[in-house]
Steps between C-alpha positions, in 0.01 A plus 500: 500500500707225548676613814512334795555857726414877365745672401569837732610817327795575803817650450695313753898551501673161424848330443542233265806251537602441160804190460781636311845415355621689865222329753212707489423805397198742665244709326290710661193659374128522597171243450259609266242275566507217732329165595537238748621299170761749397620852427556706165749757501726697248898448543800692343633160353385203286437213742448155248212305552420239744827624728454441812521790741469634891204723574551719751250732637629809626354750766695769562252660785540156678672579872514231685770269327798655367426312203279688304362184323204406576429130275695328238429197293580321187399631163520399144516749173202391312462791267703802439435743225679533277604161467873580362786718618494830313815703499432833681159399652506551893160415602347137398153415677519167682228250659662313749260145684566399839637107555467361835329726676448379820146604716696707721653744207176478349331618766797742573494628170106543552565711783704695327277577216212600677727732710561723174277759405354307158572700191199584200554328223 
């Protein structure tokens, strides 16, 4: 294993902040697994490697901001399968790693983790 934290089998609702011709554009969907290194997730788009993205945890049972977010860093396509945009495909499975994680989100994004119930793999 050449990890440096376990993955977590967690489905965790997210937002991802894509850059786009308009801005940005946001997809939402839910973790499959996740680490304190990064998340994998399956979108409705092709995202091209190594674009740089917004990660932004979502908890929608969280009551006491009106923001429902609850941590968002920096993160980096570094896999996405398949590699190519196929015409009529809606779901493309995408590893996403951290960047400049800072030890408060990482602890923050600990927290989190551990407060979901952990899935069997």
């Amino acid at each position: 294993e050449r990890r440096n934290y376990a993955r977590v089998k967690l489905s965790i609702p997210l937002d991802l902040l894509i850059p786009c011709s308009k801005g940005e554009e946001t997809l939402h969907t839910m973790s499959v697994n996740v680490s304190l290194n990064g998340v994998y997730c399956h979108v409705n788009r092709h995202i091209p490697l190594f674009t740089r993205t917004r990660v932004m945890f979502v908890n929608p049972d969280h009551q006491t901001t009106p923001a429902p977010i609850v941590s968002q860093c920096d993160g980096i396509v570094v896999r996405i399968n398949p590699e190519h945009e196929e015409r009529d495909r809606h779901e493309y499975h995408v590893a996403l790693c951290f960047q400049r994680l800072f030890q408060s989100q990482r602890e923050a994004l600990h927290q989190m983790i551990c407060s979901y119930p952990v899935e069997s793999w």
